[in-house]
C-alpha angles and dihedrals in degrees: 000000000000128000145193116208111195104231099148103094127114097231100214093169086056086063119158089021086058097043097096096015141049115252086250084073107040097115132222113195093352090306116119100224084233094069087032082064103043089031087064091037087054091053090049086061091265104150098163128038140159123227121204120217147183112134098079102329099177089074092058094052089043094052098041089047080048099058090038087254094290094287083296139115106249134185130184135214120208113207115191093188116031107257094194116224102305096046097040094050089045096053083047089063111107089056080067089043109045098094107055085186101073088053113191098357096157114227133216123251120203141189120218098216098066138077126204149165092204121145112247103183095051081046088053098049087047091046081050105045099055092043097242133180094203134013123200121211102216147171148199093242140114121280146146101251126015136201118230121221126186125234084274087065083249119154107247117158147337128233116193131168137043093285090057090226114181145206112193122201098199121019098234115154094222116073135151118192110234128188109237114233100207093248123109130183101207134182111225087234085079082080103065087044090052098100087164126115142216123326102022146138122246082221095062091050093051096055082057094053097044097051082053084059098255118143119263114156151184113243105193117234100168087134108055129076108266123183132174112214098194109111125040091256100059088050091054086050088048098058077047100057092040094061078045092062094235092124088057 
């Protein structure tokens, strides 16, 4: 199975720790986030993965070449202009599409800045079983900005800010507002239906497929351990939880 992990932020909520690194290797409990995340994609059965990158990027290449890319087979993608989530996983495309043989095999796509204990293969079977062309790892929990999802598990809407403001995709009349975890199960179709261009959110993509009708589902992960990593203080509840053995 392949994987893209999303490294190429500026991580302006990890400042001061980014100010002379890039958020991949900010560390929690002498780890760099970067080999926390290939490290648990490794374990999953992941053996070949792409990294975007953009904030000094050079350290990144330098680290992973360094640690002879973790005993796996690693590409990177340069982006000169950040591309956010949508743009830089679609100019990562060919590295989905270079072996004709394994068809529609979904991938995995991975933020950096999380840290899980979520279970990949029953989200890929899920991912498999209702023919879906993205799965959402999500959870009940509190966050700036939801996805909404109907009574079928289908992707129909956001609603971010105080004012829970909402767009919806698709107009349903049943919706539950879910927290995103940052990890995606994706079928490598999703490429020849991307007409956006440039700088854009795979969010944003997915609403669009999903008011055409195409699957893009929750998959519940209210069970499992779950942390953003996104500001210093998460990090510092991170290297707690992990003495905690939460991380186990």
């Amino acid at each position: 199975m392949k994987a893209m992990v999303l490294a190429a932020g500026l991580a302006t909520r990890l400042r001061p720790l980014t100010n002379d690194r890039p958020k991949a290797l900010v560390e929690v409990g002498g780890q760099a986030l970067l080999e926390i995340t290939l490290s648990r994609l490794k374990e999953l059965g992941v053996r070949e993965a792409i990294v975007n990158v953009h904030h000094f990027a050079d350290m990144i290449v330098d680290y992973l070449k360094m640690r002879d890319n973790f005993g796996m087979r690693i590409e990177i993608s340069h982006e000169q202009v950040l591309l956010d989530t949508g743009g830089g996983l679609k100019k990562a495309s060919w590295f989905f599409l270079e072996d004709s043989s394994k068809g529609d095999a979904p991938f995995l796509l991975h933020n950096v800045d999380v840290i899980s204990r979520i279970p990949v293969q029953p989200m890929v079977e899920f991912h498999l079983e209702r023919g879906a062309l993205a799965t959402l790892a999500v959870q009940e929990r509190k966050t700036s900005r939801y996805l909404l999802f109907d009574e079928h598990d289908q992707l129909c809407g956001w609603r971010a800010g105080k004012a829970g403001i909402a767009e919806k995709a698709v107009a349903w009349s049943t919706k539950q507002a879910l927290a995103f975890s940052g990890i995606h199960v994706i079928s490598p179709r999703i490429f020849s239906m991307m007409i956006e261009e440039g700088v854009f959110s795979i969010i944003d993509c997915y609403l669009r497929l999903a008011a055409q009708g195409e699957k893009v589902i929750d998959f519940r992960a209210d069970d499992y351990y779950w942390r953003d990593l996104g500001r210093p203080e998460n990090i510092t509840q991170a290297e707690q939880d992990l003495r905690n053995g939460m991380l186990a």
